[in-house]
C-alpha positions, -999 to 999 in steps of 0.1 A, spaced: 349 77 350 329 47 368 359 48 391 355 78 404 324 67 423 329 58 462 324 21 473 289 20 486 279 37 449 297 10 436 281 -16 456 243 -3 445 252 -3 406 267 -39 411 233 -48 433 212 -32 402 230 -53 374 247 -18 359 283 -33 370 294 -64 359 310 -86 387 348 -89 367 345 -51 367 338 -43 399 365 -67 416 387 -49 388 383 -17 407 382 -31 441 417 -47 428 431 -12 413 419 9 449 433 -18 471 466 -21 452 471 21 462 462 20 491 488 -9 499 514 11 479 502 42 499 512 23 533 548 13 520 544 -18 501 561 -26 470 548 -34 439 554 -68 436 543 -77 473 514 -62 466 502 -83 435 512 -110 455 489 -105 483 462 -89 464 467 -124 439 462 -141 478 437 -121 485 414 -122 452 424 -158 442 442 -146 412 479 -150 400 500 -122 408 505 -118 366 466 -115 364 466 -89 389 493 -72 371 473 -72 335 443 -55 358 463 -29 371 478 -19 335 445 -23 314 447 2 287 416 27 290 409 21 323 414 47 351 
């Protein structure tokens, strides 16, 4: 549900302490991943840069983008 909020709302509930930070980047990390598959990427070039991009592995991106109950 929290997803379906746009970035600035986002932002303010993170700025208010209603978001935790690991969430947030969570999200950032799900949007980002579609809209690098929406421009052509695959899937694995895009954990890889997102991993890059977010100082993660590329397997912890992965986990993020499969979390069960998460949307």
């Amino acid at each position: 549900m929290i997803e379906r909020f746009d970035d600035e709302e986002l932002e303010r509930l993170r700025r208010l302490g209603l978001l935790d930070e690991v969430r947030y980047r969570n999200i950032k990390i799900r949007r980002r991943f579609r809209s690098l598959q929406g421009r052509g990427y695959k899937m694995r070039d895009a954990e890889y840069l997102l991993a890059d991009e977010f100082y993660l592995s590329p397997e912890t991106i992965h986990r993020i983008r499969y979390a069960k109950g998460v949307k």
